[in-house]
C-alpha positions as CSV (number, residue, x, y, z in Angstrom):
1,X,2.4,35.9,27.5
2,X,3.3,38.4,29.6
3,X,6.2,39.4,28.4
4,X,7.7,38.3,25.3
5,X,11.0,38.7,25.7
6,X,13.9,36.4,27.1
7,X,16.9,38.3,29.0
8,X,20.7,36.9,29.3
9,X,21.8,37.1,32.5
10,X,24.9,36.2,34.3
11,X,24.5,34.3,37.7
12,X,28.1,33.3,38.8
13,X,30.1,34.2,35.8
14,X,27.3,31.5,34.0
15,X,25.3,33.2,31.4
16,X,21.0,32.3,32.2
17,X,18.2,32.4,30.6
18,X,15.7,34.6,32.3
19,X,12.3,34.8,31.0
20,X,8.8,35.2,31.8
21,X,6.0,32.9,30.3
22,X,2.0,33.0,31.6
23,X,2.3,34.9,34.7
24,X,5.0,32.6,35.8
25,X,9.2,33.8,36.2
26,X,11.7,31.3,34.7
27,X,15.3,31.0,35.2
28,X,17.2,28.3,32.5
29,X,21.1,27.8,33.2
30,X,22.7,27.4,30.0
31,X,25.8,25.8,31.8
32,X,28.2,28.4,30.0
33,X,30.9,30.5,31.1
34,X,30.4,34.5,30.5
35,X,33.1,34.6,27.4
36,X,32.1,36.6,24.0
37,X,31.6,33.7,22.2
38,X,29.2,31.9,24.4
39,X,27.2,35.5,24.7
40,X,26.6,35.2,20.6
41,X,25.6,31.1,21.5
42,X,23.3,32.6,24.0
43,X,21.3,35.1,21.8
44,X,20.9,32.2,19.4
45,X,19.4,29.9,21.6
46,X,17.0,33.4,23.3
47,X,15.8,33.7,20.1
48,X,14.8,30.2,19.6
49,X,13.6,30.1,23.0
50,X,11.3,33.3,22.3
51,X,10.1,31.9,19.1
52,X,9.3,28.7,20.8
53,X,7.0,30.5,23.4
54,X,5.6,32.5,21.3
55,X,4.1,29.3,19.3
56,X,3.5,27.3,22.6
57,X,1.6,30.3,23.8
58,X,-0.7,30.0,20.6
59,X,-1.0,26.6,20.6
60,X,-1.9,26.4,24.3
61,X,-5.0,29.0,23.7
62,X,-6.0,26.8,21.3
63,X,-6.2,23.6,23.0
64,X,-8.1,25.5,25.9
65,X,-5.2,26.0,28.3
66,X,-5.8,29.3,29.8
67,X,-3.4,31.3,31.3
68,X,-2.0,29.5,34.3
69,X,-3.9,26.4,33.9
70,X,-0.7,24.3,34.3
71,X,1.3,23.6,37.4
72,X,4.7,25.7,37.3
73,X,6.5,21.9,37.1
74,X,4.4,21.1,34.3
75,X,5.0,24.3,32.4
76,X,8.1,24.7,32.9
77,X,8.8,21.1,31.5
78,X,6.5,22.1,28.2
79,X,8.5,24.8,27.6
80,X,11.9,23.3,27.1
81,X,12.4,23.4,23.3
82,X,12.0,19.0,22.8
83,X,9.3,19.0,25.4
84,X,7.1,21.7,23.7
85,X,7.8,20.0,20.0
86,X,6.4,16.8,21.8
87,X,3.5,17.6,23.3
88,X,2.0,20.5,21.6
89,X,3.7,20.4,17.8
90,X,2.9,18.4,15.0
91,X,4.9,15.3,15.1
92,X,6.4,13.3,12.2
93,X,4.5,10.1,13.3
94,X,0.8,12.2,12.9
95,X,1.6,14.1,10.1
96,X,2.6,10.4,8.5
97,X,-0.6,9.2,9.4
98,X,-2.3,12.3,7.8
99,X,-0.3,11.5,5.0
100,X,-1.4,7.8,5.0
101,X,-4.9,8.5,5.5
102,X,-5.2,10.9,2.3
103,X,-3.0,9.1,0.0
104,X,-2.4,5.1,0.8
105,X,-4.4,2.2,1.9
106,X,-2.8,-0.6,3.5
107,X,-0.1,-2.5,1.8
108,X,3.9,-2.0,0.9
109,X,3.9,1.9,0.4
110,X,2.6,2.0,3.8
111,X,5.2,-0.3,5.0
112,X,7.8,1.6,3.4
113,X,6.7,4.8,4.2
114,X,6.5,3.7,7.9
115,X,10.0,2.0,7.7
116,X,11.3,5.4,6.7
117,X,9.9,7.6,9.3
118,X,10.7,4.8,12.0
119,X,14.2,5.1,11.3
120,X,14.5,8.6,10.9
121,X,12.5,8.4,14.7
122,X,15.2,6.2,15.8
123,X,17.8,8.8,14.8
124,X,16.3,12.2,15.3
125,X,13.3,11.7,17.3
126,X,9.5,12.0,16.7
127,X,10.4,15.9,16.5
128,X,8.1,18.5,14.9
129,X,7.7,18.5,11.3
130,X,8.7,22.1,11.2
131,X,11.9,21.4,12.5
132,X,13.2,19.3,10.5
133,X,16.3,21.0,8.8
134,X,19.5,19.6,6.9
135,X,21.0,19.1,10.2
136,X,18.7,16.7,11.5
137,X,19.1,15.2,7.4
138,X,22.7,14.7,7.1
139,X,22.7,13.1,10.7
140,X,20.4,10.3,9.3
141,X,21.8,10.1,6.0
142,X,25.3,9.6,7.6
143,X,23.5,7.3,9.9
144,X,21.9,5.6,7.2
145,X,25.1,5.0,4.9
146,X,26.7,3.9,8.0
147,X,24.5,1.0,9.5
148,X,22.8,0.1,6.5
149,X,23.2,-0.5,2.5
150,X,22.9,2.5,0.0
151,X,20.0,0.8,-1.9
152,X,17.9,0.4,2.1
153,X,19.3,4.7,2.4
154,X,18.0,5.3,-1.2
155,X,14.7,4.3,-0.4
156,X,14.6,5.6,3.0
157,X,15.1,9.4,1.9
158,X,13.5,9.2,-1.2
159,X,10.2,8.3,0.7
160,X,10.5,11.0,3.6
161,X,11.6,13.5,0.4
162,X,8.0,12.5,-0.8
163,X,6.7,12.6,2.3
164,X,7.9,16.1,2.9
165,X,6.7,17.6,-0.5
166,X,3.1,16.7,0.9
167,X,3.9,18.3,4.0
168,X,4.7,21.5,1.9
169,X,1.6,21.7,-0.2
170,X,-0.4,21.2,2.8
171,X,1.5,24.6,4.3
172,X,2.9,21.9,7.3
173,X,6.5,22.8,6.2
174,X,6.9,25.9,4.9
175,X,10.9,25.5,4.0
176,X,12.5,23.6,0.7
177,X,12.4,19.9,1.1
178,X,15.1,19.0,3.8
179,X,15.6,15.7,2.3
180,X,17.5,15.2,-1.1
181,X,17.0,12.4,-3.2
182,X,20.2,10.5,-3.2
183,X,20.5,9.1,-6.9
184,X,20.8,5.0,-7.8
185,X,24.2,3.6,-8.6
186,X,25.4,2.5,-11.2
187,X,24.6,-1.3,-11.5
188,X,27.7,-3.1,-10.7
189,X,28.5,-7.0,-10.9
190,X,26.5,-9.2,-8.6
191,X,28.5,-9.9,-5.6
192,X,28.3,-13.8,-4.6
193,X,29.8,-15.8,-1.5
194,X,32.2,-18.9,-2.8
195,X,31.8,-22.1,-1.4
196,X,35.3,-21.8,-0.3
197,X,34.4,-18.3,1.8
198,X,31.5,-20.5,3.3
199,X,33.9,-22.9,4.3
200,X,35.5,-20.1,6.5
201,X,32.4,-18.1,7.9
202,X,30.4,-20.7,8.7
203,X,32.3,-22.7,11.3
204,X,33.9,-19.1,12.8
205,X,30.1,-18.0,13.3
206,X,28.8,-21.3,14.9
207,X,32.0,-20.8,16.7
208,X,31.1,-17.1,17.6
209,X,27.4,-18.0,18.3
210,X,25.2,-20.5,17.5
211,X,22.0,-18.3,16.8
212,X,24.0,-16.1,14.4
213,X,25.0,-19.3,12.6
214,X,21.4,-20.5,12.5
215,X,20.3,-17.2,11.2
216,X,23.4,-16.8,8.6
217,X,23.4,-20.6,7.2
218,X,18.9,-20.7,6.4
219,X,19.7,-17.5,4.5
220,X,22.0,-19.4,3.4
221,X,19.7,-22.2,2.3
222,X,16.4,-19.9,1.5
223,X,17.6,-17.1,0.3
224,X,14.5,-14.9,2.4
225,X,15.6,-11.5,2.8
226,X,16.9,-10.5,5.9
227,X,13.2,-9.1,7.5
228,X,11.5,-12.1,6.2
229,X,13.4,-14.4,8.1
230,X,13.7,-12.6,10.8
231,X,9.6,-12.8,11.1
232,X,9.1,-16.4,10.8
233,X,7.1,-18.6,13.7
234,X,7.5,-22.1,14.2
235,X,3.6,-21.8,13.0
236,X,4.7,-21.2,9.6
237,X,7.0,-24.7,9.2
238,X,5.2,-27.6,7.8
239,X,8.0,-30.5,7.8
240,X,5.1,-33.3,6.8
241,X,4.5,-31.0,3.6
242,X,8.2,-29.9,3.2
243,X,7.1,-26.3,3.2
244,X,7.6,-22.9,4.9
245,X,5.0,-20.0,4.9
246,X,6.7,-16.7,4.5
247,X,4.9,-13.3,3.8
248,X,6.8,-11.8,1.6
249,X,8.6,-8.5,2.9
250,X,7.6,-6.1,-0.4
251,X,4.1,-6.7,0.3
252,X,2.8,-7.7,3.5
253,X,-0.9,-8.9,2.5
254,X,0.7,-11.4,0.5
255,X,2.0,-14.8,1.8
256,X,3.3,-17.8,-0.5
257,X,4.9,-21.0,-0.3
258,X,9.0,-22.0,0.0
259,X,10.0,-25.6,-0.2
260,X,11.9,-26.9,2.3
261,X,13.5,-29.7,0.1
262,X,16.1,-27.9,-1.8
263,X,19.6,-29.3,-2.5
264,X,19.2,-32.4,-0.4
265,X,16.7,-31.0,2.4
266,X,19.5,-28.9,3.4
267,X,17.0,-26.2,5.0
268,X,15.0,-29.0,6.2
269,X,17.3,-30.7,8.3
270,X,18.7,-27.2,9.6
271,X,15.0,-26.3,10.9
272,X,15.0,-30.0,12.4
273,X,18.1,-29.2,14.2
274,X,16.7,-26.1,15.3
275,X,13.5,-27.1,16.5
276,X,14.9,-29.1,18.7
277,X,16.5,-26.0,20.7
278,X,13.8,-24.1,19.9
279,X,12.2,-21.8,23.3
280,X,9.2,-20.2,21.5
281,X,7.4,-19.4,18.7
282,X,9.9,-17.6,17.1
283,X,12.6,-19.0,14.7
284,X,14.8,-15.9,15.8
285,X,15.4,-13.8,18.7
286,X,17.8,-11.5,16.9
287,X,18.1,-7.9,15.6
288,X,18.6,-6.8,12.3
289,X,21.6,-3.6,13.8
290,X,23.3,-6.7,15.5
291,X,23.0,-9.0,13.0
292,X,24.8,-6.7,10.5
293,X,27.6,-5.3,13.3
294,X,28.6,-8.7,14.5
295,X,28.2,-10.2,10.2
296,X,30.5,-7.6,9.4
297,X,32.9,-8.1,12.2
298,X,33.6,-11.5,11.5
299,X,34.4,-11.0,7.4
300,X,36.8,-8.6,9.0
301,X,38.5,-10.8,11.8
302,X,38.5,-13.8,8.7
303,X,40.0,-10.8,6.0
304,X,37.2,-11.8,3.5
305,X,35.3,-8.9,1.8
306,X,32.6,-6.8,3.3
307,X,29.4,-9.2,2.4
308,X,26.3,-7.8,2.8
309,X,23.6,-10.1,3.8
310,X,21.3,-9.2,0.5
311,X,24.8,-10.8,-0.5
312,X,23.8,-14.1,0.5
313,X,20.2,-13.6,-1.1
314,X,22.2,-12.9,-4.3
315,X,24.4,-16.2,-3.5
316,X,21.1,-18.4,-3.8
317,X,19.8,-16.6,-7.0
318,X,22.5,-17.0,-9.0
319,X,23.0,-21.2,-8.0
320,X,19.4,-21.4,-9.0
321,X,19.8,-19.3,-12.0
322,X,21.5,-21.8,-13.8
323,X,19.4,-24.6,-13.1
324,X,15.7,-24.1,-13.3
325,X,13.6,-21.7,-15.2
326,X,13.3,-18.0,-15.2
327,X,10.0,-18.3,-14.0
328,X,10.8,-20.8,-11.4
329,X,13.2,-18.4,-10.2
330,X,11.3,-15.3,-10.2
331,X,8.7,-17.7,-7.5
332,X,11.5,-18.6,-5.3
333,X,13.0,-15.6,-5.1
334,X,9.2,-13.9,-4.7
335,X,10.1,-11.6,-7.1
336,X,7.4,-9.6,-9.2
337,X,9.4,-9.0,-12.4
């Protein structure tokens, strides 16, 4: 660099970032008035800005990219702070597979651990793992609690708070942990859906939309969770052999069988009716956000309590509960233990 450090200048009564970086003159309008307080907002955001190309500068030698090798468009699109964390840092999704590679072969931590950074990517970006802060924390915890259940939040944070204590003794993150643990809750009564709530949501959903209601009423009469429903084909329905193929969600390697003759071949005839309407090879052509939103938003317009859809998984465990085996219950509920 050949000089390291970034004036503030005012162009206009707008304060400007003025800067020099490889040989090469850059001007960055901050779009802010010249007032006192927006002087201090600039010195912040000089010293980031300084500390950024100091690192990019480093990290440019490195890969081979001598001074002025890059076209003044290029370079002056790698330094912007989220450009230069994109190309040149080291990005949550390759430090998860560093992680993966070291500690995991394929099977549900991966899954999880994926699911984790996916959503914190979906929030926050595939931002440098350096930068990750308690800003960029709270905005996906907040997220999280928002637009999904505490238990899905729990895991999600407790798995990036793993990931990141790797990070740390590898010297990739050389802060405390950004994420903190968020703690079970207390276990509370299982929440089931009556018979008499059905009677209400059912006929307002197929009312609302007819693929909601398809998706809603074979939880309804499986009990899959939400993702492994949401991943069936047409492929996996065997109507001769009143069965359904479903790979269960907690381990992906492993798939098992779900009869399709339950309580009067309700699922059966549903499928039936659905195959008939059926454009591909997918059951389902919906999203697991929308599904939730527009779920939600119709418990609300009926006045009925706030439902989750692991609600409705809960619904079919307890009916069967009382009327086969414990054994029998832990296969059709796939669970372990």
């Amino acid at each position: 660099m050949n000089k390291k450090t970034v004036h503030i200048r005012i162009q206009k009564q707008s304060l400007v970032l003025d800067y020099f970086f490889r040989g090469r003159r850059f001007r960055e309008s901050l779009g802010l008035k010249n007032t006192s307080e927006n002087f201090l907002l600039a010195k912040e955001r000089a010293a980031i800005l300084e500390k950024t190309l100091q690192t990019l500068d480093v990290r440019m030698k490195e890969s081979g990219l001598q001074k002025q090798s890059l076209q003044p468009e290029i370079l002056k699109q790698v330094i912007s702070d989220e450009r230069s964390k994109t190309v040149f840092g080291y990005k949550l999704s390759r430090g998860l597979d560093d992680y993966l590679i070291e500690n995991f072969k394929k099977g549900s931590n991966e899954r999880h651990y994926r699911d984790s950074v996916n959503s914190f990517i979906n929030v926050c970006g595939d931002i440098d793992v350096k930068t990750v802060a308690a800003g960029e924390y709270h905005k996906f915890k907040e997220w999280m609690l928002k637009e999904r259940s505490y238990g899905t939040a729990l895991t999600r944070i407790n798995y990036l708070h793993i990931l990141y204590d790797w990070f740390i003794r590898k010297n990739k993150y050389t802060n405390e942990n950004p994420f903190t643990k968020l703690k079970p809750r207390k276990k509370q009564n299982i929440v089931t859906i009556s018979d008499e709530h059905w009677t209400i949501i059912l006929p307002e959903l197929k009312s609302q939309s007819l693929e909601l209601y398809n998706y809603i009423y074979f939880l309804k009469c499986s009990g899959f969770r939400k993702e492994e429903a949401l991943q069936q084909k047409w492929s996996d329905v065997y109507f001769d052999k009143d069965v359904i193929v479903v790979t269960t969600f907690k381990d992906n390697s492993n798939e098992e069988l779900f009869p399709l003759n339950l309580r009067k071949n309700e699922l059966k005839k549903h499928l039936l009716e659905m195959k008939e309407n059926s454009v591909d090879e997918h059951l389902f052509h919906l999203r697991n956000v929308d599904i939730i939103k527009r779920f939600q938003k119709t418990l609300e317009l009926l006045g009925l309590p706030k439902y989750t859809l692991h609600d409705i998984r809960r619904t079919f465990g307890s009916y069967w509960a009382t009327r086969i085996t414990q054994i029998q219950l832990m296969k059709l509920m796939r669970h372990k233990s």
